[in-house]
C-alpha positions, 0 to 999 in steps of 0.5 A, a space after each residue: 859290279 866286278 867292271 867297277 864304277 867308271 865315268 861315262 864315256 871315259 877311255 878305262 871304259 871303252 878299253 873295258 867293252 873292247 877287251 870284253 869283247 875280245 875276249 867273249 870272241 877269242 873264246 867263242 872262236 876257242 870252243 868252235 874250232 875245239 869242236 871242229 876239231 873233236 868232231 873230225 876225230 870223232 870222224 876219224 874213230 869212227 871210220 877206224 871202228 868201221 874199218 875194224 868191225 868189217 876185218 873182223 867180221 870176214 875173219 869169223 865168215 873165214 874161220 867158221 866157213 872152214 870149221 863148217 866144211 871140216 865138219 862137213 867132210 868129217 860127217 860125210 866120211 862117217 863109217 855110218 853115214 856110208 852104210 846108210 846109204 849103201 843098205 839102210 839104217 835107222 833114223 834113230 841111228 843116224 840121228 845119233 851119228 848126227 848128235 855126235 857130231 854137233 856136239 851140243 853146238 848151236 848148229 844144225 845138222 841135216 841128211 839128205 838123200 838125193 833128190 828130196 828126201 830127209 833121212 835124219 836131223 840133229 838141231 839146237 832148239 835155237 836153230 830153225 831150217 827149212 828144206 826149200 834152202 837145200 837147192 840141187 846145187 848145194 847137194 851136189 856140190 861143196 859149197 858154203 853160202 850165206 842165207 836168211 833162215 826162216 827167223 829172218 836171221 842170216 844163217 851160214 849153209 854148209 852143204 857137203 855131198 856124199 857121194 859112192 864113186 863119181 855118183 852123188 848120194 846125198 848131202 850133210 847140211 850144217 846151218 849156224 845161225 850167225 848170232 850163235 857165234 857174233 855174240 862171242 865173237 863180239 861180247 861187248 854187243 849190246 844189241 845185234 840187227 839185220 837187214 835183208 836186202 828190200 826188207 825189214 830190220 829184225 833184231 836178233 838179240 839185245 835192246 830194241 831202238 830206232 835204226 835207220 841205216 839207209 844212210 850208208 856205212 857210218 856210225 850214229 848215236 841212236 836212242 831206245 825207249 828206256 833213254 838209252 844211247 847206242 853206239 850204232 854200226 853198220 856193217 855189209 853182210 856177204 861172203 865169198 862170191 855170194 852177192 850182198 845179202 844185208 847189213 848187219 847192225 852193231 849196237 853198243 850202249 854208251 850211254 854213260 860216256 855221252 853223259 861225261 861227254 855232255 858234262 865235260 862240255 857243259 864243264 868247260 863252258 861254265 868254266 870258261 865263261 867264270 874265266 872271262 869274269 875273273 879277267 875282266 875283274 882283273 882287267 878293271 883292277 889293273 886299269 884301275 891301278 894303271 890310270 892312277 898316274 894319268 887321273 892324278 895328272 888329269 886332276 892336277 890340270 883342273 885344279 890348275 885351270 880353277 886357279 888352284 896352284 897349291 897342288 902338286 904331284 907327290 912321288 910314291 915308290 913302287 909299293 904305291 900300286 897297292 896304296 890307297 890315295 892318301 890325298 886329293 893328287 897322287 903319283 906313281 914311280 916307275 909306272 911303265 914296269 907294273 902296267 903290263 902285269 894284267 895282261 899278262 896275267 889274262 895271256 896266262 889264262 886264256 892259255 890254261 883254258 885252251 890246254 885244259 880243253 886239249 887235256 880233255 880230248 887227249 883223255 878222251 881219244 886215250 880212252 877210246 883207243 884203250 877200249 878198242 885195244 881191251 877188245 881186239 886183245 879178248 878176241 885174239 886171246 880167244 881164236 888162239 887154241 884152248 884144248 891141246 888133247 889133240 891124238 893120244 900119241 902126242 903130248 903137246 902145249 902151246 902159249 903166246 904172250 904178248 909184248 903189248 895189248 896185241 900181238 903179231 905172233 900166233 900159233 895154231 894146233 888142229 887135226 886133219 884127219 885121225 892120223 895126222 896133226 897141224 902146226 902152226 907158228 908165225 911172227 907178223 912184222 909190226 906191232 898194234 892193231 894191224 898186224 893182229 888183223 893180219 894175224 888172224 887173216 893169216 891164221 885163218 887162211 892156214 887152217 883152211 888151205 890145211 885142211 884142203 891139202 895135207 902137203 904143207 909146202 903146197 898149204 903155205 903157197 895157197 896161204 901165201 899167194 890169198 894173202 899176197 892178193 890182199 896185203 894192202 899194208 904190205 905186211 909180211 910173217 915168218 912162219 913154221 907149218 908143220 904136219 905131223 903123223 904121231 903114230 909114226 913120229 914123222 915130222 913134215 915141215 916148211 920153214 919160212 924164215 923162222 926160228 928152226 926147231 929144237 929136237 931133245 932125244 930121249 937120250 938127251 941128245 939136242 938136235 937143231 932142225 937148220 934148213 936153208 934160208 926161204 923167203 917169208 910170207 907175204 911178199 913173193 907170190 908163187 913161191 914154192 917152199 921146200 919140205 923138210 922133214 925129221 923122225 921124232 921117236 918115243 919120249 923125243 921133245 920138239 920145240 918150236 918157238 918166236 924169235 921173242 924168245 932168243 931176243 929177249 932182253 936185260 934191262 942193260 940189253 943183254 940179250 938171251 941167245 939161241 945157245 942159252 935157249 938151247 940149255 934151258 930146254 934141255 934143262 926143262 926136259 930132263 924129266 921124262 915124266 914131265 907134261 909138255 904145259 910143264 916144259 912151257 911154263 918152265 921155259 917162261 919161267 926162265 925168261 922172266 928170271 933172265 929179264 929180271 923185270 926187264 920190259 917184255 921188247 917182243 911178243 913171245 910164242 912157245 910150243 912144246 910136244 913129246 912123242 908118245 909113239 912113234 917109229 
């Protein structure tokens, strides 16, 4: 036995049961504020999760919302569309146009003439409708909404009416499914439900399992039929003005991470119940050690008492602790320096033991905060542009690279219409999960005052004041939007505290578009920006970039400079020939050639263009 042989009823005894139990309590008290503790965290995440799912989920509702309508006008202005209407044509005709115009995308497109007639339909296999969500308001008016198709599913309706002067001829309906696009938008998913308002839960895709979600908005481990643990997340389903039309329900298998959770637990139990043997053989160790000199004492007494005065103590130096007794009586010097030594030693361990179990949580918040970072990193990747071939009378690329795993910068490149173009470039204030958010609710709000006004100093005020009513955060941006016409080479523009643009001529001459300081978005609501403007002839180069760019630094601090920029974009463009994803990625190369491996200090947006037409 590790406690040893002691005398009943003796002192070392009950110096053992009572450091025993200290150390049995101190332990429990250890792992039950350990636990505490890690389940407030576990709290904290998860409302942090909640709070995220939610901003995502009314960004994707903004940016397809506008996609949708943009489709929608784009449709209900079609050349064929207005000839079927004014003299007839084809089902099979129309069906075409609407081919066209899904583009093999899971959506469904449909043609009503007004009141009730159907004249033509272009759906993916997955999506099913019904005439009934038609009502006359969506024909007669422009609105997008959300309802529940005839799958159970939600479904977005964007309703787009054709009209012949003041008079309502029909509609475009566009309906996609919302699964179409959560899927990508959330590709870690491993399940997706919902729930209508007084109705049953239907799961879309993914693993089935037993959710209850009348509970509220809170996150729950739950359990499928194969022994699989999810992550479940309950998220409001509305938009706009529309009243709340479910929940939606989040599923992620972390199955493997509850078994290193459950191990771990298991782990640091075992290992603090071997801690409390190993100290409590110690512990008898040293009161072994320690009561030598008062056993010996003790011992000398009784014999003294029997009449036994032949014995004494002998004097031993301090190597005696670890001596056998080499007599009936013994004795140790300097008793007081080596006695403190075991509890010590139990002090150590008790601190390891509470530093292992902090190591443990600190990897595990690491972990979970790596996770979410890795899955706000692929969704912002993913809302910045990918296809640049924009109009054939411009050749224009852009690319943001991020200083962290987010980034407050963005940009955007789309259409308005056949002849003119959006830009977009911004610079969000902070780094992290935040200003991302920001970004894309700022990005998205952008792209849908673009398309309702083609005046960007009007579109910036809209976006503006949208954000200004929703910036608990106070946050704010430096942007540049710009519309362009490149059949003429006219360049519209507003700038609000960024960076100005770069004009390379085809002559080569550099042309720095100034204007005057305006204040940044997010902060003044109301304002109105002025618009500037510049010609941009054939073979001319524009650059637009973030202040990551002039900013960037050598590992002494050396900073790039404006004029430095300057010299390698005209130096980049010197060729004519040269495509404008060439000029980017020499721009980039050149910034990490200046760094010299220097850590990247800020987030770093590029975009170049060349006319190709203009005036």
């Amino acid at each position: 036995m590790i406690l040893g042989r002691v005398g009943r009823g003796s002192l070392r005894q009950y110096i053992n049961i009572a450091v025993a139990f200290a150390l049995i309590s101190v332990s429990a008290v250890l792992l039950i504020s350990g636990e505490i503790r890690n389940n407030a965290r576990q709290q904290q995440t998860e409302a942090d999760i909640s709070t995220l799912h939610v901003g995502l989920l009314e960004t994707l509702l903004d940016l397809q919302a506008a996609q949708l309508r943009e489709l929608g006008r784009t449709v209900a202005s079609d050349r064929q569309i207005d000839i079927a209407f004014r003299n007839g044509i084809e089902q099979v005709a129309l069906e075409r146009v609407l081919d066209s115009a899904r583009d093999e995308r899971p959506i469904a497109l449909v043609l009503t003439k007004y009141p009730s007639t159907i004249l033509a339909s272009s759906a993916d296999g997955s999506v099913t409708y019904d005439y009934d969500q038609f009502s006359e308001e969506t024909i007669t008016n422009a609105t997008t909404q959300l309802v529940i198709g005839t799958d159970g599913a939600p479904t977005m309706l964007q309703s787009t009416p054709v009209r012949r002067g003041a008079q309502t001829e029909g509609a475009v309906h566009i309906l996609l499914p919302l699964n179409n696009v959560i899927d990508e938008f959330f590709p870690d998913l491993a399940g997706l439900a919902f729930k209508p308002m007084g109705g049953q839960l239907t799961f879309m895709f993914g693993d089935k399992v037993d959710v209850d979600i009348a509970s509220g908005d809170v996150i729950s481990i739950v359990s499928s039929e194969s022994g699989l643990r999810f992550e479940a997340t309950q998220v409001s389903l509305g938009f706009g003005e529309t009243v709340k039309l479910g929940d939606l329900v989040f599923l992620r298998e972390i199955t493997q991470a509850i078994q290193q959770e459950e191990f771990l637990t298991n782990f640091t139990i075992l290992a603090v119940c071997v801690v409390i043997v190993i100290s409590l053989g110690l512990l008898t160790r040293a009161l072994r050690i320690g009561f030598r000199p008062l056993e010996a004492v003790v011992r000398l007494l009784d014999a003294m008492s029997q009449g036994n005065n032949r014995l004494k103590l002998r004097r031993r130096d301090r190597s005696a602790l670890s001596m056998r007794h080499s007599g009936p009586v013994s004795g140790v010097d300097s008793f007081d320096d080596d006695v403190d030594v075991p509890y010590r030693e139990i002090g150590t361990i008790l601190t390891a033991v509470e530093s292992f179990r902090e190591s443990i949580d600190a990897q595990r918040a690491l972990l979970v905060v790596q996770e979410q970072l890795d899955n706000a990193k692929r969704i912002q990747q993913s809302l910045l542009p990918q296809q640049f071939d924009q109009h054939m009378g411009l050749d224009i690329f852009g690319r943001m690279r991020p200083a962290l795993e987010v980034a407050g910068d963005f940009f955007d490149i789309f259409r308005l219409d056949d002849s003119k173009l959006a830009i977009v470039i911004a610079d969000v204030s902070g780094k992290g999960i935040a200003p991302a958010l920001f970004a894309s609710q700022a990005s998205a709000h952008f792209r849908a005052q673009c398309h309702q006004v083609h005046d960007p100093s009007a579109a910036i005020e809209l976006a503006n004041n949208a954000l200004c009513e929703r910036n608990p955060e106070d946050m704010f941006l430096t942007c540049i939007l710009a519309v362009i016409t490149p059949e003429t080479g006219m360049v519209e523009f507003v700038n609000a505290g960024h960076c100005p643009p770069i004009v390379i001529r085809a002559n080569g001459d550099v042309d720095q578009i100034e204007t005057d300081p305006e204040p940044i978005v997010g902060v003044v609501p109301d304002f109105h920006w002025t618009r500037h403007e510049f010609q941009l002839q054939v073979g001319d180069r524009c650059l637009f970039y973030s202040d990551g760019f002039d900013e960037a630094q050598t590992s002494t601090g050396e900073m790039l400079g404006v004029h430095k920029v300057l010299e390698m974009f005209q130096s980049a463009s010197s060729s004519q020939t040269r495509k404008s994803e060439t000029i980017a990625a020499s721009l980039f190369q050149g910034i990490d050639e200046f760094s010299e491996g220097a850590p990247q200090a800020d987030d770093i947006t590029i975009i170049t263009l060349r006319s190709l037409a203009g005036a």
